[in-house]
C-alpha positions as CSV (number, residue, x, y, z in Angstrom):
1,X,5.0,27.7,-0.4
2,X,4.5,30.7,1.8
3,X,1.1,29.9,2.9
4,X,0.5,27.7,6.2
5,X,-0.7,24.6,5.1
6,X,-3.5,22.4,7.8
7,X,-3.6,18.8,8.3
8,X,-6.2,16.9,10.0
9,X,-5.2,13.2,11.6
10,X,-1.7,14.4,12.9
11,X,-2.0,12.0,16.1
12,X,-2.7,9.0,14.1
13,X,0.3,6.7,12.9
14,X,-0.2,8.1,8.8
15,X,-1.0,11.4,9.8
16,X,2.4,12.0,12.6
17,X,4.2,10.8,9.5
18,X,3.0,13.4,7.3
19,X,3.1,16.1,9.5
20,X,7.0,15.0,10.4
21,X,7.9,15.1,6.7
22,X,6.1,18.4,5.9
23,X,7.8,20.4,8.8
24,X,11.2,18.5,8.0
25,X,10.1,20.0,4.2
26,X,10.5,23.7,5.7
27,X,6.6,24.2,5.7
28,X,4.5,26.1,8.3
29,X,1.7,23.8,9.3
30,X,-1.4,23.5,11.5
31,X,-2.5,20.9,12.7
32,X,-6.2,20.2,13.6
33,X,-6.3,18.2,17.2
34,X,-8.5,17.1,19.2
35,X,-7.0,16.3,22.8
36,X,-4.4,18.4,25.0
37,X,-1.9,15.5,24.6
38,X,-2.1,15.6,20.7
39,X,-1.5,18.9,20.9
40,X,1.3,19.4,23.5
41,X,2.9,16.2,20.9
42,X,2.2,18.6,17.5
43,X,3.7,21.5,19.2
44,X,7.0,19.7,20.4
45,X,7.3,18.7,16.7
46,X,7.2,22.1,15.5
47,X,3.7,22.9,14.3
48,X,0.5,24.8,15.8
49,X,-2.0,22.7,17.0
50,X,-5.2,24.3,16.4
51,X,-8.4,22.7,18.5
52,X,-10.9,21.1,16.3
53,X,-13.3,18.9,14.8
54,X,-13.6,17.1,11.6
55,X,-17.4,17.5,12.2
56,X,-17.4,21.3,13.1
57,X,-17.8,22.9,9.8
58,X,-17.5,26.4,10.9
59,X,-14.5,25.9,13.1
60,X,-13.0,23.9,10.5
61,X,-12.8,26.7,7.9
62,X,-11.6,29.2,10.9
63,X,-8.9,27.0,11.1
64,X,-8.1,27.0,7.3
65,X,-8.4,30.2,6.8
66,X,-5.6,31.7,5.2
67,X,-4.4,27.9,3.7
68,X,-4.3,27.1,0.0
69,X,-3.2,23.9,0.9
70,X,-5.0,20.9,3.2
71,X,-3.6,17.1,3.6
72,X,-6.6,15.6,5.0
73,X,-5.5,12.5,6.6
74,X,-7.9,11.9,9.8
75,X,-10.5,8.9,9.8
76,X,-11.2,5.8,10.9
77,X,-9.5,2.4,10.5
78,X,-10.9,0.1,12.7
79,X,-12.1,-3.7,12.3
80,X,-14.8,-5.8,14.2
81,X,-16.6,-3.0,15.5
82,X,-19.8,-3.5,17.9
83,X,-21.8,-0.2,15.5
84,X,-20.0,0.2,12.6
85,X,-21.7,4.0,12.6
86,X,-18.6,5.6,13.7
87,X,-16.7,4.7,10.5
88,X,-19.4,6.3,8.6
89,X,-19.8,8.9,10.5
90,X,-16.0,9.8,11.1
91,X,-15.1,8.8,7.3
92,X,-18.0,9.9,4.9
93,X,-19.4,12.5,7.0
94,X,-16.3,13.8,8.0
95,X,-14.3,13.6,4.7
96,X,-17.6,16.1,3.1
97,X,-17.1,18.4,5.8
98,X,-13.4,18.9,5.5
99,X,-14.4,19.7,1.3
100,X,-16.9,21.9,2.3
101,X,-14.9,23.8,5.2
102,X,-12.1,23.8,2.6
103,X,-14.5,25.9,0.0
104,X,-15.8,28.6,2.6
105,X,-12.4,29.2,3.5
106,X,-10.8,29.9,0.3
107,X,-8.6,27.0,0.7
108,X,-7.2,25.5,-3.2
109,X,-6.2,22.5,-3.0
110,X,-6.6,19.0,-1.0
111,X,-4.3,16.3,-1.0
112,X,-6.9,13.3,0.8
113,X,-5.8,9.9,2.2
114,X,-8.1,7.5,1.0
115,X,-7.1,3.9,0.9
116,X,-6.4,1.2,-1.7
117,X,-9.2,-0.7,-0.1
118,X,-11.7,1.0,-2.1
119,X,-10.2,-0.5,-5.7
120,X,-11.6,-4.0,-4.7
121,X,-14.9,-2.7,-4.3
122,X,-15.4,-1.6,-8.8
123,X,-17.2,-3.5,-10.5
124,X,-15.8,-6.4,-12.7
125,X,-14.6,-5.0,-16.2
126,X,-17.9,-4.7,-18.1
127,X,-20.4,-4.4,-15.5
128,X,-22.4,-1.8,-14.8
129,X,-21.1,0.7,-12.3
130,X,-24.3,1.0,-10.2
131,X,-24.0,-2.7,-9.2
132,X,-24.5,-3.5,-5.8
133,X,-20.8,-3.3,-4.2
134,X,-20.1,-6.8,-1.9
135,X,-17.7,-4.8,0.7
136,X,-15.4,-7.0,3.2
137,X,-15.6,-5.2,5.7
138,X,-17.3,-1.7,6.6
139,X,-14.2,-0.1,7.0
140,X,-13.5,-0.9,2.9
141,X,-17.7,0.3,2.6
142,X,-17.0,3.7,4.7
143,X,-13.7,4.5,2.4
144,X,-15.3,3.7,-0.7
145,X,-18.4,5.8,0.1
146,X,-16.0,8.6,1.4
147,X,-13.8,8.7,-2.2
148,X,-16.9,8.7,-3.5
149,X,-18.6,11.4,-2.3
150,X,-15.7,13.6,-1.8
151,X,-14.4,13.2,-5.7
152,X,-17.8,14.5,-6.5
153,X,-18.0,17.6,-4.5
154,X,-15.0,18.9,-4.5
155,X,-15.0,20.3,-8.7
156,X,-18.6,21.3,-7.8
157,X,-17.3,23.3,-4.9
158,X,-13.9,24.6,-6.8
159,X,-11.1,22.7,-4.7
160,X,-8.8,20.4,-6.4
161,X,-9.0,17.3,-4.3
162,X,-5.6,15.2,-5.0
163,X,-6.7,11.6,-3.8
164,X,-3.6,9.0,-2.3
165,X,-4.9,5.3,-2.3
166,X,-2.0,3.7,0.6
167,X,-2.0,0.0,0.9
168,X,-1.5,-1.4,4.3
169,X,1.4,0.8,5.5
170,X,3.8,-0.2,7.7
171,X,6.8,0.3,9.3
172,X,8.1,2.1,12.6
173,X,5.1,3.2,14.5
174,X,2.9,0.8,13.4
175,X,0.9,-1.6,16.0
176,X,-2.5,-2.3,14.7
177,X,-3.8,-4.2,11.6
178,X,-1.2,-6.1,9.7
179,X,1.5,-4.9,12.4
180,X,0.0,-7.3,14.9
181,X,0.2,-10.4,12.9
182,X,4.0,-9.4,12.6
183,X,4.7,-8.4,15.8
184,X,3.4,-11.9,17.0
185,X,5.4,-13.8,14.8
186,X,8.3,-11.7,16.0
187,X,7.3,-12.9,19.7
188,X,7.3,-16.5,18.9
189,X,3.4,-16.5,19.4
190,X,1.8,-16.7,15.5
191,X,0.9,-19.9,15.4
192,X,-1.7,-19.9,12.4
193,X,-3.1,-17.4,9.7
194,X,-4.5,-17.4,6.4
195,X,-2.2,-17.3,3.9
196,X,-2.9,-14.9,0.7
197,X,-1.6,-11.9,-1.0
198,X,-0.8,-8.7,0.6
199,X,0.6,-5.3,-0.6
200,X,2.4,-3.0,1.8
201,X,4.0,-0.1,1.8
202,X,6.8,2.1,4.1
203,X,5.3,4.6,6.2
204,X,8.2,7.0,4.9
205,X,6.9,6.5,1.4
206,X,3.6,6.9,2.3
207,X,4.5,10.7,4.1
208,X,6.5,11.4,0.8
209,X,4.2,10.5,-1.8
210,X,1.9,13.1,0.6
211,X,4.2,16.0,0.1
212,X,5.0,15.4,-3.6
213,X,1.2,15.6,-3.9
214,X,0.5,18.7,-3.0
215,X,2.3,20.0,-6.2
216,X,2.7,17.0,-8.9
217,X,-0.5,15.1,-8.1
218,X,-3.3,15.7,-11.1
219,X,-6.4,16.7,-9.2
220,X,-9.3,13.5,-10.0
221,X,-7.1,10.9,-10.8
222,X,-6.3,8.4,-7.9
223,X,-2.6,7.5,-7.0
224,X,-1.9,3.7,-5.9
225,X,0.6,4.4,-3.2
226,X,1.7,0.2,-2.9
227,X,5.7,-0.9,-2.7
228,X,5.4,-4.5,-2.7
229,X,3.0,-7.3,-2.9
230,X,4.0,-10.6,-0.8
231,X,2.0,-14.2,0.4
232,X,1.5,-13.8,4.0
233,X,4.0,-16.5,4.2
234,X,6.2,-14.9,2.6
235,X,6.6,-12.2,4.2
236,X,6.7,-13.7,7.5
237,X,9.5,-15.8,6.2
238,X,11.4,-12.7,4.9
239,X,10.7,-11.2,8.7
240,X,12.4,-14.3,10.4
241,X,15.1,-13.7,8.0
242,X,15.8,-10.1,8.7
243,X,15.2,-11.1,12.9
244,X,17.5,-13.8,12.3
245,X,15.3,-16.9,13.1
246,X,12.4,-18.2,11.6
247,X,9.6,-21.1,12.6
248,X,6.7,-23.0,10.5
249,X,3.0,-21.1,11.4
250,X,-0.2,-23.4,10.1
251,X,-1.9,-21.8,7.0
252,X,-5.7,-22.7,7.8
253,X,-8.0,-23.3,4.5
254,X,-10.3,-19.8,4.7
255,X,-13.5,-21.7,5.2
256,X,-13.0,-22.9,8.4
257,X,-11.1,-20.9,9.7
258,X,-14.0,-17.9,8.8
259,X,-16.2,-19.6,10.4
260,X,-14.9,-19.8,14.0
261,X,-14.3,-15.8,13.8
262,X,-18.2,-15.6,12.2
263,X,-18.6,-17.3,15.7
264,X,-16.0,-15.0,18.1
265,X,-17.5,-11.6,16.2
266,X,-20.9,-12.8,17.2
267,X,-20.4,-13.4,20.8
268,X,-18.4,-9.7,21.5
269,X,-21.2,-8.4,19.5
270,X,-23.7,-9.6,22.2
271,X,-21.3,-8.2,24.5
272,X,-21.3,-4.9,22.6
273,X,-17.8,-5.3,22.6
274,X,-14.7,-5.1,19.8
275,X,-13.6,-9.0,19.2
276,X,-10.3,-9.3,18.9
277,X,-11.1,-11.1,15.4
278,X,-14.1,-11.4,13.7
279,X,-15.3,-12.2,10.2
280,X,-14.6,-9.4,8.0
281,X,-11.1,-9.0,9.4
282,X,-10.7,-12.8,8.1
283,X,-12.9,-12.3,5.4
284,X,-10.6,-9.4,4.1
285,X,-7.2,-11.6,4.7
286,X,-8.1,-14.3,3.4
287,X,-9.5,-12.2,-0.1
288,X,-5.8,-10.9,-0.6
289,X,-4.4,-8.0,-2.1
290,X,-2.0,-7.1,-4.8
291,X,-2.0,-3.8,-6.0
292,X,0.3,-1.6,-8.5
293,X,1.9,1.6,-7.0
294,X,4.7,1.9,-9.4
295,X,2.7,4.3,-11.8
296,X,2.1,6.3,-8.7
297,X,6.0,6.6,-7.8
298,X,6.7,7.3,-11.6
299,X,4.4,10.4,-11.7
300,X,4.9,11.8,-8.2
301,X,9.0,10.9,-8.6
302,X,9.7,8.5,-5.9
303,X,11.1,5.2,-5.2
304,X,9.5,2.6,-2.6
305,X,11.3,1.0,0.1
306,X,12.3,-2.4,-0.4
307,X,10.7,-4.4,1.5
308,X,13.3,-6.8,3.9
309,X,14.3,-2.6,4.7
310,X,10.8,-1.8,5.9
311,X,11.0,-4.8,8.3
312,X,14.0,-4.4,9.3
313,X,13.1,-0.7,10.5
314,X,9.9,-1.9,11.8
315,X,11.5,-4.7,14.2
316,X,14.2,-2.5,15.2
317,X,11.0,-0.1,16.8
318,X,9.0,-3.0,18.0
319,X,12.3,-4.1,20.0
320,X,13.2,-0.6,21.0
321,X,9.3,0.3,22.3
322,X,8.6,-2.7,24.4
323,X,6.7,-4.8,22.0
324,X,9.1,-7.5,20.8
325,X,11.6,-9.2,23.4
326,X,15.2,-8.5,22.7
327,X,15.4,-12.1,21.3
328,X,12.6,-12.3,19.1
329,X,11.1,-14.8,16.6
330,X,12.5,-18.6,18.2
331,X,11.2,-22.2,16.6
């Protein structure tokens, strides 16, 4: 590929992957940034930051000009927000801008990080698809609405939009979401959760199934990026065993224990403040996931991470950064 390629998101834990494994792929990239530190980090790694907006239309094409190729990775994944308008606004709005921007600038193809969240919001088998959608949370609402709109406009506007659909991704890097729960129980200080399916996958899988699909991925048709589907308490076992120690957490029925975050959420939103935990965080835990990347891997031509090997590299980085004591995970 001769062409520079653009990605959008490179300061974000998904995003820094992608851009790492496209440069170590031999490919000239740009990144879009939005900070002087984000850029003086994209330029140490070895590709030109270029100052930008997801929201500026016009600078957005300037900056694309001259790509065939854009991984649109930037957005929004935050819980138990005070205004959920920012998720809307930096998701939906900026997912159609990036299409559009792509379009005026000539640019062919988009490979776009959407999330497997948006599978548990399709109506059951049978029902009509303009049924009202009962989201979790507003992040699953915001990437729902995003796919949406952005796998109708982009055959309109003649791009081929490649959509990825990660589950919770994890691995070295990785601090929020999921990460925290681990990292707790790595400290010694989880001491109750919900227990319930989850489906992960390796941030280096993730950044690979990116690059593959900017030349195997069938433009429309949505790719479940998932390596493994665990109970909660499972995997927290499995992380005790790879950390070498392991102790009992309390698994609290999902009614109660939604309610006391119903009653947290409500309190920081009086605040106007971010609670640390809140309904639909809860809500979303305690509803499970278990989804099926292996057609995904088959197509694109990759193999997942196993999952005791993602831990393993995660711990090693929470130890290494500051996050987990030397001696993690005691009874």
């Amino acid at each position: 590929m001769s062409a520079p390629v653009l990605i959008t998101g490179a300061g974000g834990f998904v995003g820094g992957a992608v851009l790492e494994r496209l440069l170590r792929a031999g490919l000239e990239v740009r990144a879009l940034v939005r900070t002087p530190e984000t850029a003086e980090r994209v330029r140490r790694a070895g590709a030109q930051p270029v100052t930008g907006d997801i929201l500026d239309g016009e600078g957005l094409a300037g900056a694309m000009r001259g790509c065939e190729l854009v991984f649109h990775v930037a957005g929004l994944n935050k819980m138990c927000l005070p205004d959920p308008a920012p998720l809307m606004r930096n998701n939906v709005d900026g997912s159609v801008s990036v299409v559009r921007a792509a379009a005026r600038a000539g640019v062919r193809r988009i490979v776009y990080t959407s999330s497997a969240a948006t599978l548990d919001s399709e109506p059951p088998s049978g029902a009509p698809d303009d049924r009202p959608r009962d989201f979790l949370s507003e992040y699953e609402r915001s990437k729902y609405e995003a796919e949406r709109q952005v796998m109708a406009l982009a055959p309109r506007l003649g791009v081929e939009l490649v959509c990825l659909n990660p589950s919770s991704v994890q691995g070295p890097g990785r601090t929020t979401g999921t990460a925290r729960w681990l990292i707790r129980y790595a400290n010694g200080r989880l001491h109750w959760l919900i227990d319930a399916p989850v489906s992960l996958v390796d941030i280096a899988d993730c950044a690979e199934a990116h690059l593959l699909a900017a030349t195997r991925g069938e433009p429309l048709r949505p790719y479940v990026i998932s390596g493994s589907t665990q109970r909660i308490s499972e995997m927290v076992h499995t992380l005790g065993t790879v950390a070498g120690h392991t102790y009992p957490i309390r698994f609290l029925p999902p009614g109660p224990a939604l309610a006391a975050a119903s009653m947290v959420g409500a309190g920081f939103r009086v605040a106007r403040r971010r609670a640390p935990v809140c309904r639909e965080m809860l809500r979303t835990l305690a509803h499970g996931h278990a989804y099926d990347g292996a057609p995904a891997a088959l197509e694109l031509g990759f193999a997942y991470t196993p999952l005791d090997e993602t831990l393993r590299r995660a711990l090693a980085w929470y130890v290494e950064n500051g996050h987990v004591r030397p001696s993690p995970v005691r009874p």
